[in-house]
C-alpha distance (Angstrom), angle and dihedral (degrees) to the residues before:
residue distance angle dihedral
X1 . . .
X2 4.10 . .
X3 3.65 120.5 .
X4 3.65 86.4 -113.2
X5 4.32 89.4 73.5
X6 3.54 89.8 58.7
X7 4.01 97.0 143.4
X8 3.70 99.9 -153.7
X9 3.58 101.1 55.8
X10 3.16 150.8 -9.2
X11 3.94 121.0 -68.7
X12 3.83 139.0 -118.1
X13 3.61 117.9 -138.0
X14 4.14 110.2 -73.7
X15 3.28 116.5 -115.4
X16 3.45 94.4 -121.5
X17 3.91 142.7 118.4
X18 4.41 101.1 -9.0
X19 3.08 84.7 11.2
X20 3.90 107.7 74.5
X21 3.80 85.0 58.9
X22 3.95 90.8 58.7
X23 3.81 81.6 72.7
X24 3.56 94.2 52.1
X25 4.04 84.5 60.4
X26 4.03 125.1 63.0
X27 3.46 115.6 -123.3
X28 3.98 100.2 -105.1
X29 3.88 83.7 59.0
X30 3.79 97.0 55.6
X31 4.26 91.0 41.7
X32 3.75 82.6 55.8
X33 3.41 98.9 48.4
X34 3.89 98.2 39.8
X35 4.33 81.8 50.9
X36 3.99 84.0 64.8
X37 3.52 100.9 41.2
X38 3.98 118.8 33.6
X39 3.49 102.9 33.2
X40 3.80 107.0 43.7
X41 3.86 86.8 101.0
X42 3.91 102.7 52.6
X43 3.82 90.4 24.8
X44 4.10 81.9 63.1
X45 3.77 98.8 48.6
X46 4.32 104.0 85.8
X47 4.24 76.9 71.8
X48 3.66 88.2 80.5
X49 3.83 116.6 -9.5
X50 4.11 98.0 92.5
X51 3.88 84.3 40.8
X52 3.72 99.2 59.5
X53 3.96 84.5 47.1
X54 3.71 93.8 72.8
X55 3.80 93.5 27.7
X56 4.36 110.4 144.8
X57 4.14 75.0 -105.1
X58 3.13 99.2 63.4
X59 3.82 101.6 30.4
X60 3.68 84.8 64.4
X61 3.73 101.4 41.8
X62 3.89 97.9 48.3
X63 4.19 99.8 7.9
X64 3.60 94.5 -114.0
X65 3.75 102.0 -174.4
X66 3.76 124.4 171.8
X67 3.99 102.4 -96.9
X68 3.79 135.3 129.7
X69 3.82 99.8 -93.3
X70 3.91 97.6 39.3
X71 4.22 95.8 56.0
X72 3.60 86.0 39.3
X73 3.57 93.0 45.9
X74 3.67 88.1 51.9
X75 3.61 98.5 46.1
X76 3.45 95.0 48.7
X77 3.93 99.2 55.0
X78 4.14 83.1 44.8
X79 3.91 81.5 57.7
X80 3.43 99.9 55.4
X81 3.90 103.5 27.5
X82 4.17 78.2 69.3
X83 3.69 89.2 40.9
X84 3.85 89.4 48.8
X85 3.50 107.3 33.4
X86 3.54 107.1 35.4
X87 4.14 109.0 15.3
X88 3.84 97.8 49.2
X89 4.01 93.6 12.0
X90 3.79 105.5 51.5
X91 4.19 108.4 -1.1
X92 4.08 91.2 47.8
X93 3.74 108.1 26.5
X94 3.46 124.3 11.5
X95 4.16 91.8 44.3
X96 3.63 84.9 71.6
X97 3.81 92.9 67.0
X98 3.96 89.3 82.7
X99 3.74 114.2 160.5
X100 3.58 99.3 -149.8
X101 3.87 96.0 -27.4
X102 4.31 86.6 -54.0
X103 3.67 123.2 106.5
X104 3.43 142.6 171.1
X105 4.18 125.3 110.0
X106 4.04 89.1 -73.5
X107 3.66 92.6 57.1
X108 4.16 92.1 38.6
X109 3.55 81.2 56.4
X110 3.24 96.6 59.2
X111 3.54 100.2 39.4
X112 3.59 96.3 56.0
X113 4.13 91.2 47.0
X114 3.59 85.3 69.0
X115 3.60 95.8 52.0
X116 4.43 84.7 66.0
X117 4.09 126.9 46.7
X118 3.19 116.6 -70.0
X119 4.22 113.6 -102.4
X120 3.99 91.3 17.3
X121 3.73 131.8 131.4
X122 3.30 91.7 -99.7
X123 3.64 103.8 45.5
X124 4.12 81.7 56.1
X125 4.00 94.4 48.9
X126 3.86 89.0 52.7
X127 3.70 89.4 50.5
X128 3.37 88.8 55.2
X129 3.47 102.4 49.2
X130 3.70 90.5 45.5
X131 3.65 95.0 54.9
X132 3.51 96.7 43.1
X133 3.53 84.6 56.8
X134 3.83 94.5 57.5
X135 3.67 88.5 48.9
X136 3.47 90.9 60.4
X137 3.63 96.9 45.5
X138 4.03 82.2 65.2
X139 3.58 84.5 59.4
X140 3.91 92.7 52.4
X141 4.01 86.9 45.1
X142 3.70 89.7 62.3
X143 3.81 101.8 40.3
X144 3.90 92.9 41.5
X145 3.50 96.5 66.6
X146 3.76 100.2 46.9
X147 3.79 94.4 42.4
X148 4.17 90.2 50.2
X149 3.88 91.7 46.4
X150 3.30 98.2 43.7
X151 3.93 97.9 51.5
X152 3.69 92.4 52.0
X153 3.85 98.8 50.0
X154 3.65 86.8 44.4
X155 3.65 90.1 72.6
X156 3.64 82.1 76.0
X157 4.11 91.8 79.3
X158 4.03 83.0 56.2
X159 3.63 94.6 49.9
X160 4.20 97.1 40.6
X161 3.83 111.4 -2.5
X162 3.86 89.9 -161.2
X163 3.78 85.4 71.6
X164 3.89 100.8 71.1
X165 3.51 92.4 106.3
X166 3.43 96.8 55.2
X167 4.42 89.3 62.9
X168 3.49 103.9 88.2
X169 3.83 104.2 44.9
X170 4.00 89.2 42.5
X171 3.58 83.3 53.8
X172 3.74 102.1 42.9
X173 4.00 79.9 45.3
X174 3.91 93.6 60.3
X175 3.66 100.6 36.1
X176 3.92 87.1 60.7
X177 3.59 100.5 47.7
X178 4.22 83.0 46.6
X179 4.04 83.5 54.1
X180 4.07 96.8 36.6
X181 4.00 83.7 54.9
X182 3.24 103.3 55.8
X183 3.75 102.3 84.5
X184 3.30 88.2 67.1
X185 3.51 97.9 58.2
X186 3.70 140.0 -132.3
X187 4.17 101.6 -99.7
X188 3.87 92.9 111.1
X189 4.10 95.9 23.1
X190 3.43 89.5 48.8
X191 3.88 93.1 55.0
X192 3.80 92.1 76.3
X193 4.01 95.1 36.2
X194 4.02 76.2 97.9
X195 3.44 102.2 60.4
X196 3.86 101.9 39.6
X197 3.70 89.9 49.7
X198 3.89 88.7 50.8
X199 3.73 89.0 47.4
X200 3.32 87.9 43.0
X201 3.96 104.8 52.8
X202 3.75 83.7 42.2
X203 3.18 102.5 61.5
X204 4.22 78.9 48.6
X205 3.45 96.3 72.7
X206 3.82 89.6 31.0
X207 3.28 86.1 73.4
X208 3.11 105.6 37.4
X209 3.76 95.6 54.8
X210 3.92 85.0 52.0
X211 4.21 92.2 60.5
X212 4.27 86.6 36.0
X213 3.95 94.2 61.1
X214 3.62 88.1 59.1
X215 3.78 100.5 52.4
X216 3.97 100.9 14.7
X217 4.66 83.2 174.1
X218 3.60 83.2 86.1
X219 3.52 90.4 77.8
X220 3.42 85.1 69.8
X221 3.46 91.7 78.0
X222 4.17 95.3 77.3
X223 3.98 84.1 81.4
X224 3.60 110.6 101.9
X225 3.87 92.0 -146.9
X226 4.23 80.4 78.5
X227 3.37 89.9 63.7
X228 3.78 103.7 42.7
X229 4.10 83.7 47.3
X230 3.70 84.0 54.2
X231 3.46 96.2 59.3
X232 4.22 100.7 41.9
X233 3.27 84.1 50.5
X234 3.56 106.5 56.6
X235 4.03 88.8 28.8
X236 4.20 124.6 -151.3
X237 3.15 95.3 -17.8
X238 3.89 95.0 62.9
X239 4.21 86.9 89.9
X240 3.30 82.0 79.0
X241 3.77 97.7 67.2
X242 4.48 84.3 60.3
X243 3.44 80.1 77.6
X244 3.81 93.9 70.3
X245 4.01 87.9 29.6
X246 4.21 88.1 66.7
X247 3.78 91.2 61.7
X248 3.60 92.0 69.1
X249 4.21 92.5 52.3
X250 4.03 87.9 42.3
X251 3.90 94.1 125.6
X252 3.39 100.7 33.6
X253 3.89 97.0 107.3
X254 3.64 86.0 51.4
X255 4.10 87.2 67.8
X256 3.37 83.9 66.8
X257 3.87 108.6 35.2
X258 4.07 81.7 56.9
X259 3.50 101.5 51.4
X260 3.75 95.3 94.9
X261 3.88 88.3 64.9
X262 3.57 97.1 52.1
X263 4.15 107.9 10.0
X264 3.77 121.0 -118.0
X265 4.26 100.6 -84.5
X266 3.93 92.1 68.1
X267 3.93 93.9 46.1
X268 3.78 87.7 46.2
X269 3.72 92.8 48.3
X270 3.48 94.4 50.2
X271 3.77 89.4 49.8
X272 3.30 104.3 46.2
X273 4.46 95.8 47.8
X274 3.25 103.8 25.7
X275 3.91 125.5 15.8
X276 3.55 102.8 42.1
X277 3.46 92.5 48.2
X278 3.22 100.4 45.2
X279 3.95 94.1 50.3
X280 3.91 93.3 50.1
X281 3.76 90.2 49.6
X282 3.66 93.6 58.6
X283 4.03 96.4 34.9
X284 4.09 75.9 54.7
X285 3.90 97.3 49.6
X286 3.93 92.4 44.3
X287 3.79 90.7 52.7
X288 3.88 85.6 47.5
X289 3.65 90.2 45.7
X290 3.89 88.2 50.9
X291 3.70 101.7 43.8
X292 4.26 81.4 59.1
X293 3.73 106.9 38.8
X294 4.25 100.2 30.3
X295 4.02 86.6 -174.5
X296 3.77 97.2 59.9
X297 4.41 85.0 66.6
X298 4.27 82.3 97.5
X299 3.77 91.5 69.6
X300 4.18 106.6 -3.9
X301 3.72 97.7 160.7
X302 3.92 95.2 55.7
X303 3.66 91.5 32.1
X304 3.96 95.7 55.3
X305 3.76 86.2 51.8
X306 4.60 104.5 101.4
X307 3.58 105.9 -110.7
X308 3.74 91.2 -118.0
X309 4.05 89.1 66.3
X310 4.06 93.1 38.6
X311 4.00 107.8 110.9
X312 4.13 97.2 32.0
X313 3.78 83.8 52.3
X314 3.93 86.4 51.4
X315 3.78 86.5 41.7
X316 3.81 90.6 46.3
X317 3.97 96.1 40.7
X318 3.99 83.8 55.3
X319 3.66 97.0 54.8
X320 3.91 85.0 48.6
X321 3.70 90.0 55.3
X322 3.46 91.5 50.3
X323 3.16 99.6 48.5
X324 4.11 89.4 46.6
X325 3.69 78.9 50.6
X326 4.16 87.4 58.4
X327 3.46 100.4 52.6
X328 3.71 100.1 45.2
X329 3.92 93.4 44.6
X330 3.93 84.9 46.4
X331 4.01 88.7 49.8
X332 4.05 95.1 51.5
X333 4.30 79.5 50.9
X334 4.05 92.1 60.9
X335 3.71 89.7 33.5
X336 3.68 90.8 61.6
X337 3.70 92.3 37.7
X338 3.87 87.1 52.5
X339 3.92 86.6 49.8
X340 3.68 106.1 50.6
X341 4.42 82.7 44.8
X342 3.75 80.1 59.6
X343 3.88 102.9 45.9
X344 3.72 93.8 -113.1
X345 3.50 100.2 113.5
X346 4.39 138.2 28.6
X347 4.01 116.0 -88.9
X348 3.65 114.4 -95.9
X349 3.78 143.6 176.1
X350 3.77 111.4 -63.1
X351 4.02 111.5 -172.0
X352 3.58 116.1 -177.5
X353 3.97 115.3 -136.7
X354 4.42 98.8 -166.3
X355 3.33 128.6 45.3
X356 3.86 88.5 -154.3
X357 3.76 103.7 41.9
X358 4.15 120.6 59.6
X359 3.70 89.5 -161.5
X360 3.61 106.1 63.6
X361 3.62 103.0 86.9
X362 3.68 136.6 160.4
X363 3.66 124.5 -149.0
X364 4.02 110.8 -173.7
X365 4.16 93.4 -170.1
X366 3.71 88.9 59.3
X367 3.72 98.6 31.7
X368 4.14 97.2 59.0
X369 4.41 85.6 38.4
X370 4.03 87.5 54.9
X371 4.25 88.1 47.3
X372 3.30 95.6 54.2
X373 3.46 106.5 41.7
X374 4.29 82.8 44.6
X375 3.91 86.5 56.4
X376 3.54 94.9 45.8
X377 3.96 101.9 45.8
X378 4.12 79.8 47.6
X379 3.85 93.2 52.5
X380 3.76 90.3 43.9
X381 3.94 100.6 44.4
X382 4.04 103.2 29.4
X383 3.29 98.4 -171.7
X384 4.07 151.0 65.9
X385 4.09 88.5 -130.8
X386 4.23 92.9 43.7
X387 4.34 82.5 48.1
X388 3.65 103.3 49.8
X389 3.80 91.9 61.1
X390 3.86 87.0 65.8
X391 3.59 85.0 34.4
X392 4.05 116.4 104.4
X393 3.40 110.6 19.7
X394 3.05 99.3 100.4
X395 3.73 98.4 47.3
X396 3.85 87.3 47.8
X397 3.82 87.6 55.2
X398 3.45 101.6 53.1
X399 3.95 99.5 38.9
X400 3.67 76.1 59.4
X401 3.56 89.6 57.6
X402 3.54 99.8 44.4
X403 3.78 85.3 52.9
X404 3.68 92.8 59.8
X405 3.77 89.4 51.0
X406 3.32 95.2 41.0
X407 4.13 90.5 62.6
X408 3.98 88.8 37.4
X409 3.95 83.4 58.8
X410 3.81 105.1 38.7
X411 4.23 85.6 43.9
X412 3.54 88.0 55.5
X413 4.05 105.5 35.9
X414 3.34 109.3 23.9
X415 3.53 113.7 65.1
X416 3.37 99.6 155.6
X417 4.15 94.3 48.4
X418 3.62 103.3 32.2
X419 4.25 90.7 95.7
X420 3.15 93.9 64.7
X421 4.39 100.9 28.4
X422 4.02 94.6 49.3
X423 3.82 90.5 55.7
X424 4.06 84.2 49.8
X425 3.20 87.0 42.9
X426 4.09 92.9 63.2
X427 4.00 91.2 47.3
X428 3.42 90.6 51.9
X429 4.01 87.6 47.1
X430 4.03 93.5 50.6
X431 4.15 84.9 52.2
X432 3.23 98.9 54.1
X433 3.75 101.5 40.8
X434 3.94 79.3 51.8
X435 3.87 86.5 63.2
X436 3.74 103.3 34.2
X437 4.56 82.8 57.0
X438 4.03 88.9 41.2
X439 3.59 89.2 47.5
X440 4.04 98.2 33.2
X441 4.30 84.1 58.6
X442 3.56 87.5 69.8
X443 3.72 101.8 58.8
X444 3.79 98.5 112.9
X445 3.70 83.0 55.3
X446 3.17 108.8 63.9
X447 4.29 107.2 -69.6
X448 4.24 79.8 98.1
X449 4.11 82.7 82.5
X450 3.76 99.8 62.4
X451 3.53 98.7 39.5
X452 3.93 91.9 41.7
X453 3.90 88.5 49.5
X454 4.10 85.9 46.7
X455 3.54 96.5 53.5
X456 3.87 96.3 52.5
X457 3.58 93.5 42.9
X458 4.02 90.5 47.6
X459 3.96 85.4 39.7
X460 3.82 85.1 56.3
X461 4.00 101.9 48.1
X462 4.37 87.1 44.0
X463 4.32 83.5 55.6
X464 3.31 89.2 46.8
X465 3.43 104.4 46.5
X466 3.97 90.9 41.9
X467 3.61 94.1 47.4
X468 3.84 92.3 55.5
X469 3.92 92.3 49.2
X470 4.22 80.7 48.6
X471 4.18 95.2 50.3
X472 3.75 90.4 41.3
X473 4.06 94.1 49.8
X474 3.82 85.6 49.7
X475 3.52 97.5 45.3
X476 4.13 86.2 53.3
X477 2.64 91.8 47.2
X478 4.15 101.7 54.3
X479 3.82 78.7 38.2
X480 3.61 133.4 110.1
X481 3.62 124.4 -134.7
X482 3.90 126.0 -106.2
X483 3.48 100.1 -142.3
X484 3.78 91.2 58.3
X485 3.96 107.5 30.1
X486 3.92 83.5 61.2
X487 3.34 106.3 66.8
X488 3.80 99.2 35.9
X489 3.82 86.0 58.4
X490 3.88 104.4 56.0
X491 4.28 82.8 46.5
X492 3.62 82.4 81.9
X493 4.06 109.8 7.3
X494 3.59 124.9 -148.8
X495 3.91 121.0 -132.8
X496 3.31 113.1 -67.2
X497 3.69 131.1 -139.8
X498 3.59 147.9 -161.2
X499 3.95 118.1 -85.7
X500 3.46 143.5 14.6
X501 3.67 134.2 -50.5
X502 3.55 120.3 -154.8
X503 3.86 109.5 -171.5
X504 3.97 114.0 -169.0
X505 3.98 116.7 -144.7
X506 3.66 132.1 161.5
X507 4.28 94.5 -146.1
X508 3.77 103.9 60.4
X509 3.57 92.8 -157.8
X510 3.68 104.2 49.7
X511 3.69 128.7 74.4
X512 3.72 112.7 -87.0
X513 4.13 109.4 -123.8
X514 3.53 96.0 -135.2
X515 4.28 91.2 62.1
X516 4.00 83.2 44.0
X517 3.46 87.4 58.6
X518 3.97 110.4 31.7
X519 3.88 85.5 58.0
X520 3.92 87.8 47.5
X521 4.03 90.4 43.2
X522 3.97 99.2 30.7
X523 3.72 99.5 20.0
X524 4.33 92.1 -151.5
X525 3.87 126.1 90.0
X526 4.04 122.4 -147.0
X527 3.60 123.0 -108.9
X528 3.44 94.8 -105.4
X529 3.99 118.6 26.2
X530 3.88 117.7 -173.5
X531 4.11 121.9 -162.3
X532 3.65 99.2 -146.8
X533 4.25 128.7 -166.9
X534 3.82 123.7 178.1
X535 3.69 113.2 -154.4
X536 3.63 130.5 -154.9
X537 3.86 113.6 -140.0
X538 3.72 125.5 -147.5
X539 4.33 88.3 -134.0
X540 4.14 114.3 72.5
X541 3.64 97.4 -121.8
X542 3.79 122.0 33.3
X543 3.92 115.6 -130.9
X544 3.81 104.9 -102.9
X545 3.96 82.5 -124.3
X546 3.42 92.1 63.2
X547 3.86 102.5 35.2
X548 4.19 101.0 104.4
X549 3.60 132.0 8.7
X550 4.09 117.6 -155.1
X551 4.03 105.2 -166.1
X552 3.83 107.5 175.5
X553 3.91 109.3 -151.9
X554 3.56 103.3 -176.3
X555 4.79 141.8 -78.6
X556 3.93 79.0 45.8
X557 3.74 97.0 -57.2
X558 3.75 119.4 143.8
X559 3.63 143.6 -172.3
X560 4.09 115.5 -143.9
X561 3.97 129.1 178.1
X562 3.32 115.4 -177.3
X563 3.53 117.2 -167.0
X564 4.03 131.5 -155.7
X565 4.18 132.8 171.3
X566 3.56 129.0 -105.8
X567 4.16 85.3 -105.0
X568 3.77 92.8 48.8
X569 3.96 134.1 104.6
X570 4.37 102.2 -126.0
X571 4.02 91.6 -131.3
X572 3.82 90.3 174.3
X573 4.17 88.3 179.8
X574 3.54 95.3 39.8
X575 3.82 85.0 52.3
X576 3.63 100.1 48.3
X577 3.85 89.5 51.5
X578 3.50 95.7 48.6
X579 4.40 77.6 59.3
X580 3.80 90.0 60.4
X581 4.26 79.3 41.2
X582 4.22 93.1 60.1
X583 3.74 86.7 39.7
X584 4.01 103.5 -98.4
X585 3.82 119.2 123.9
X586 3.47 123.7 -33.3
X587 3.83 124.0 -117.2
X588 3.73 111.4 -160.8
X589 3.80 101.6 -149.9
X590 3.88 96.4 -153.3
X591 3.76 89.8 45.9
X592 4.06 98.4 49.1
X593 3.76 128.4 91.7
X594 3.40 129.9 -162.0
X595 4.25 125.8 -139.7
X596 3.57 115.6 -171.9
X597 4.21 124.4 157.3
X598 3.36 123.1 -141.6
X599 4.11 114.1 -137.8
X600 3.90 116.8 -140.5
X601 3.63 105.3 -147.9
X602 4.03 117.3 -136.2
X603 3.95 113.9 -169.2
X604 3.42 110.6 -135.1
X605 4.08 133.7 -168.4
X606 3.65 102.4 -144.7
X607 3.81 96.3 50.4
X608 3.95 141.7 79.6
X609 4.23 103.9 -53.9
X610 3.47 137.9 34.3
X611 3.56 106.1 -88.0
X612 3.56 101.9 -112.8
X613 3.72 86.4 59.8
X614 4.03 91.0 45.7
X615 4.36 86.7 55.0
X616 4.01 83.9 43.1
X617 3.69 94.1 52.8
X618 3.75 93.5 41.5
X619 3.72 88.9 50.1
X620 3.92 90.0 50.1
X621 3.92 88.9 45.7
X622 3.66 88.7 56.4
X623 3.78 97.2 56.5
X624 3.26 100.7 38.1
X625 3.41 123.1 113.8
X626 3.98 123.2 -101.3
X627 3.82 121.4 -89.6
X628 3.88 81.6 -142.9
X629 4.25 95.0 62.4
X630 4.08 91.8 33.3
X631 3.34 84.9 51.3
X632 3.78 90.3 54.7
X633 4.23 88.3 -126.5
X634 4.06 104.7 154.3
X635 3.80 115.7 -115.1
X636 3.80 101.4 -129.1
X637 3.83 88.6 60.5
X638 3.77 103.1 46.9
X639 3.65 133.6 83.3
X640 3.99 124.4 -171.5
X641 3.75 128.0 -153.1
X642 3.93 122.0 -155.0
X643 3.66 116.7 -128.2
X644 4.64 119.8 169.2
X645 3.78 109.3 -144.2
X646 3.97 117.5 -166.6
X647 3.97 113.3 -135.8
């Protein structure tokens, strides 16, 4: 059982998987590197959250007018939304729920599906909730970058007015080079990531402090009472103002999703000195900046920025975006890798961009879909302001999710912390129902793109998932068992021939198509024929105990699972010669072939889907990659059989 099952409390990150190289790195090196990758996101969100707050929206929704109590009303529920949400919520808590040292809603899904029976109601509701919450982080991935890039190039207007113009084609112009570069990877870009987010939150609370000295009151603002005045004040409809208050905890999920890369101590040391602080400090000095210069509420973050330090903060702000940019484009990659491990989604290209680091990945299928639909959504919104309508939605959704799994978890493994977790657990609920409404009220306005684009994407991974369950019932059923087919054969034995045959099925115990028909087509059987099924576990890394499985079944036929983690590359011929490695059979590379078949999906009426899903899964069946190259099987020693299956 993983660490993360521990029934007396909760765990700390395994050391398992990425994380045996976290030892290999000091702890300065890993703070560094989690600066430059987790928090680009939230560390990016003072460029426009306290300006959408006193947007011409909002000022004539709620009357937000630039006075004492309302800025420090605002600032005060920013301040403990990130106290809330992501310090007690996420950093303290919820980081706990590792699932083998991973995390992220894909691997809380699967952690808390093995806390119920296996095939139950429940186990399926989870799944649901925990893929619906990956669709919707595609939803974030799109919106994230166009809302980051545009807020820093805006700064432009502040700096020369006469320049607006120029916004949207220097930001289409950035977000594709950001796309164009990704095949390349981020192994040697993502080396100075670090520093420039350093710099960069620096120069945050530089700033801030600069704007506090001058009106030191609006420290006031870190008592609570502000906030609770705030809302009395402005009555029921001050809900509506969460909706702005979710821009500044945009990112905090990612804290979490990351942790596998760096484990949880570097992302909470990095919290807990630097970016909280440093966020609050300039959230501080804005308000200060505000409650002196009321005009400056159309772009206060720029605008309380000294002249002097104007364009390198716009220079510096764009980097940041950029770099936010990187780490949530990069975090839709290991979704989707994490996804197609777990049958949710078609095989597709994987290229690896390190030769030290598993995780950096490039996937080119998803990396050209995200650009366009980033260059659209920025040619249809324009601006920042227009953006953070459909902005946080989605986030608010899926911390809502992780919420519910969160309690499912702690019920079930943490006997000796649930007392005082569950009763977290229903704060945490109340806040993020309070965003998902606040956000919710602004569908006509532009939240309708998220949650549209999350619905087809979850509507996508459901078809595929429940047209594979379909194809493999039918081919069972048209199947022929193992157990039987066997000894039938060797009554009167084909010819044999030299080498081995390695036949790839999905049913171990059912005949796989492609023997059926090489004996029809070739009429001879190899010396050695294997019957081999690769398994997808719901853990990242499968326990080198449990990684292959040689079961000899008689006239040199054998049975072999081999087993790899959501997180893992499936190297089926690096696998089998690690066998030969640990002393089980050997595999002679040069000497193996491999048989797969090919099914030709037919959409039928009468069968398991609707029939516009049955033509969408066949049309996602026929563009999916091959088992045979996800499967990292070498061309020049494969051959495929055809076979049409009727869904």
């Amino acid at each position: 059982m993983s660490s993360s099952a521990s029934p007396s409390a909760p765990p700390s990150a395994s050391t398992h998987g990425s994380q045996d190289g976290h030892r290999k790195q000091g702890l300065a090196g890993l703070v560094v590197g989690a600066i430059g990758v987790v928090f680009g996101d939230i560390g990016t969100s003072p460029l426009y959250t306290l300006k959408e707050a006193f947007s011409p929206h909002f000022a004539k929704q709620l009357g937000m007018v630039v006075d004492e109590a309302t800025v420090l009303g605002m600032l005060s529920l920013v301040f403990w939304a990130l106290m809330i949400v992501v310090t007690l919520k996420y950093v303290t808590i919820i980081m706990r729920a590792d699932n083998e040292g991973e995390g992220g809603i894909m691997a809380l899904m699967a952690l808390a599906q093995r806390t119920l029976p296996k095939a139950s109601r429940s186990a399926y509701v989870v799944g649901i909730l925990g893929i619906f919450g990956a669709s919707l982080f595609f939803g974030d991935s799109v919106i994230t970058p166009a809302i980051t890039v545009l807020g820093a190039v805006e700064g432009l207007e502040v700096a020369a007015p006469g320049l607006h113009r120029f916004i949207v084609p220097i930001a289409v112009v950035i977000l594709v080079l950001v796309f164009l570069a990704q095949r390349f990877g981020t192994e040697k870009v993502g080396r100075i990531f670090g520093p420039i987010m350093i710099v960069w939150f620096i120069s945050l609370a530089l700033i801030g402090l600069y704007n506090i000295v001058k009106a030191p009151a609006v420290i006031q603002a870190l008592n609570p009472m502000w906030g609770m005045r705030f809302f009395i004040e402005h009555g029921s409809l001050s809900v509506m103002i969460l909706g702005v208050v979710v821009l500044a905890v945009t990112g905090g999920e990612a804290l979490y999703a990351d942790m596998g890369h760096f484990g949880p101590r570097p992302i909470r040391v990095s919290w807990y000195f630097l970016v909280l602080p440093c966020l609050m400090l300039n959230y501080l000095g804005q308000g200060a900046f505000v409650l002196a210069h009321p005009e400056a509420v159309k772009n206060p973050f720029f605008e309380a920025v000294p002249r002097w330090a104007l364009y390198p903060m716009i220079v510096l702000a764009t980097m940041a975006a950029v770099i936010a940019c990187q780490a949530v484009i990069t975090g839709a990659y290991s979704v989707a890798r994490q996804a197609m491990q777990l049958g949710y989604i078609p095989r597709m290209q994987i290229k690896h961009t390190s030769h030290e680091t598993i995780g950096q990945i490039y996937v080119p299928y998803i990396n050209w879909l995200l650009m366009v639909t980033v260059l659209v959504v920025v040619l249809a919104f324009r601006s920042s302001t227009a953006l953070a309508s459909a902005y946080g939605i989605s986030v608010s959704a899926t911390m809502l999710i992780d919420t519910l799994l969160l309690a499912l978890v702690a019920r079930a493994l943490w006997p000796n912390w649930r007392k005082w977790v569950l009763p977290l657990c229903l704060l945490f609920f109340i806040v993020d129902l309070g965003f998902v409404i606040a956000n919710g009220a602004k569908f006509f306005e532009g939240a309708w793109f998220p949650l549209m684009l999350g619905v087809v994407v979850f509507t996508l991974l459901r078809t595929w998932r429940r047209g594979r369950e379909l194809l493999h019932e039918e081919v069972r059923k048209e199947g022929i068992s193992l157990d039987t087919f066997l000894p039938g054969l060797m009554l009167a034995p084909p010819v044999r021939v030299p080498g081995t045959a390695i036949f790839m099925t999905a049913d171990k115990g059912v005949v796989p198509h492609a023997l059926l028909h090489n004996l029809k087509h070739n009429k001879v059987l190899h010396e050695r024929n294997v019957f081999l099924t690769v398994t997808t576990l719901k853990v990242p890394y499968a326990p080198r105990d449990q990684r292959l499985k040689i079961e000899a079944i008689g006239d040199d036929f054998y049975r072999v699972v081999i087993r790899f983690g959501f997180m893992e590359v499936p190297d089926v011929p690096l696998a089998l010669m690690r066998s030969c490695d640990a002393g089980g059979t050997y595999f002679d590379p040069m000497d193996t072939t491999y048989f797969a078949s090919r099914e030709t999906v037919v959409a039928s009426r009468h069968r398991g889907m609707p029939i516009w899903r049955d033509k969408l899964f066949a049309f996602m069946h026929r563009n999916a990659a091959p088992a045979t190259g996800f499967f990292r099987i070498p061309g020049n020693r494969l051959v495929e059989l055809g076979a049409q299956v009727e869904i």
